[in-house]
C-alpha positions in Angstrom: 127.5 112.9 63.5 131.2 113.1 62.5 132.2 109.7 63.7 129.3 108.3 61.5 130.6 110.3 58.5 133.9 109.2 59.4 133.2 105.7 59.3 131.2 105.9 56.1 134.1 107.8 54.4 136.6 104.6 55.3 133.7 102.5 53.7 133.1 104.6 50.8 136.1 106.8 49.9 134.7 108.1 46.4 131.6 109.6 48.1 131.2 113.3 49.3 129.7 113.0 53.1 129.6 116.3 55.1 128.3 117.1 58.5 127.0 120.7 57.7 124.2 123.1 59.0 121.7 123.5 56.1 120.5 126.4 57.9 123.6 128.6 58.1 125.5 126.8 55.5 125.1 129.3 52.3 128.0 128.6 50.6 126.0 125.1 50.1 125.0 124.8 46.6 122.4 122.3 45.0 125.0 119.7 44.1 124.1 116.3 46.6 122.4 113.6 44.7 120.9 112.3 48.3 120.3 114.4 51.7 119.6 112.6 54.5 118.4 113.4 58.1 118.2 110.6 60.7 117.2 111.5 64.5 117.4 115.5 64.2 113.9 116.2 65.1 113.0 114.5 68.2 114.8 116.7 70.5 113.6 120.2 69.2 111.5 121.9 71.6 111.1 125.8 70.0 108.7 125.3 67.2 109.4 121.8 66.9 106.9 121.2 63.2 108.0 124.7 61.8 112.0 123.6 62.0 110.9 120.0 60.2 109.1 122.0 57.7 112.4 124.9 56.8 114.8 121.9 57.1 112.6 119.2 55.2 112.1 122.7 52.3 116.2 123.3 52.4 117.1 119.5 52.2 114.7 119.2 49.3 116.5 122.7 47.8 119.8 120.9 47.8 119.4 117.6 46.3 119.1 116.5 43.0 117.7 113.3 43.4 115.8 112.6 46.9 115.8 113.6 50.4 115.0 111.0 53.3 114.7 112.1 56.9 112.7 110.4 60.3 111.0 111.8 62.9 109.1 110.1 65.9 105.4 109.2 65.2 102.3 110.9 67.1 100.8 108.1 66.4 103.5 106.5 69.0 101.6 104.3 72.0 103.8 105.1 74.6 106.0 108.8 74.4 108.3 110.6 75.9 107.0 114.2 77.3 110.7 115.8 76.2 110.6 114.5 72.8 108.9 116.0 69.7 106.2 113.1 67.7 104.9 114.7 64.6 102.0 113.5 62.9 102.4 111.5 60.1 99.4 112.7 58.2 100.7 116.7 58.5 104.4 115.7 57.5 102.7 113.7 54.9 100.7 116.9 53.2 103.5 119.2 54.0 106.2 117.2 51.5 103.4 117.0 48.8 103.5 120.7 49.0 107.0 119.9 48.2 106.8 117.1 45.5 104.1 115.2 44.3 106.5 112.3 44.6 106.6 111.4 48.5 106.4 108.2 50.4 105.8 107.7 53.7 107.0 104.5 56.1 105.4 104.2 58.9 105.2 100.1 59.3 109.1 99.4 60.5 108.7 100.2 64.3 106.3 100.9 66.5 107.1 104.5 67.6 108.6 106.3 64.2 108.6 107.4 60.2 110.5 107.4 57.4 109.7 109.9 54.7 111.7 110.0 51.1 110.9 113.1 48.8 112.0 112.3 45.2 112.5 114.6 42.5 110.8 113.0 39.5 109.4 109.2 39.1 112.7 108.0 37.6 114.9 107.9 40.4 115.4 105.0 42.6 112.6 104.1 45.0 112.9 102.7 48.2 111.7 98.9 48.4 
């Protein structure tokens, strides 16, 4: 959100943070080291898995290190009938279509995932 990239430019002045839509956005060129998606999917409700899938695929097109997004998990005990879950095994397969280099959090809370896409084996991972 902008106030979140607001806040996060007064705490780190020498990064680039944008608020952009990756979708309409072509003037974006390849040039972020990191692109990162928290809370966009859960409120889709057109074609919920295909939108993760051409935003996960254009997110991975623009960084040059690693990508990291959430999304609710199916595998969620209790949900919420106007919020998308997607399956962690399916999300899972889709980013190895991706990379080979994927890794997949699912043990932080109950009811959601983390996924990071990397590049190549050298960059950082996430501990």
């Amino acid at each position: 959100t902008p106030a979140i990239i607001e806040r996060a430019r007064q705490r780190f002045p020498q990064a680039r943070l944008e608020v952009r839509d990756l979708l309409t956005g072509s003037d974006i060129s390849p040039s972020f080291d990191y692109v990162l998606a928290s809370g966009i999917f859960y409120l889709r409700q057109s074609e919920p898995m295909s939108y993760l899938e051409t935003m996960v695929r254009r997110m991975f097109a623009l960084c040059r290190r690693s990508v990291a997004f959430n999304s609710l998990s199916a595998k969620a005990v209790r949900r919420d009938a106007r919020e998308f879950y997607a399956d962690p095994a399916q999300v899972f397969n889709l980013c190895l279509d991706i990379t080979p280099y994927v890794i997949v959090r699912h043990d932080y809370l109950p009811h959601d995932f983390t996924v990071y896409l990397y590049r190549d084996r050298q960059d950082d991972r996430h501990d």
